[in-house]
C-alpha positions, -999 to +999 in steps of 0.1 A: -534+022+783-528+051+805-505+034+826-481+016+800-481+056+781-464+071+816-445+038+818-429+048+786-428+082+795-405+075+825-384+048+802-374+072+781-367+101+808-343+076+827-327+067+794-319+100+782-304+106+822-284+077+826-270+087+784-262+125+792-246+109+824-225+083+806-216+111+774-206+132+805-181+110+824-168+095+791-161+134+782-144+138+812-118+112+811-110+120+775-101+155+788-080+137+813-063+116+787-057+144+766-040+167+789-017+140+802-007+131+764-002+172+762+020+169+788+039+142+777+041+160+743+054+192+755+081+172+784+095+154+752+091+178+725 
């Protein structure tokens, strides 16, 4: 009983990681996106 509680314990840890991780990257390339459609914005504007 012990033993499955830590197991879930250490599910849930790597879960919550690996989902900050992926929010984090995803973030970071919509910045990327963004800016370049800024820039294409202002070049045509």
């Amino acid at each position: 009983m012990h033993h499955c509680n830590t197991l879930k314990k250490y599910l849930y840890i790597v879960i919550q990681y690996n989902f900050t991780y992926f929010c984090t990257t995803q973030w970071k390339q919509w910045e990327r996106t963004l800016k370049l459609c800024r820039m294409q914005f202002v070049n045509n504007g």
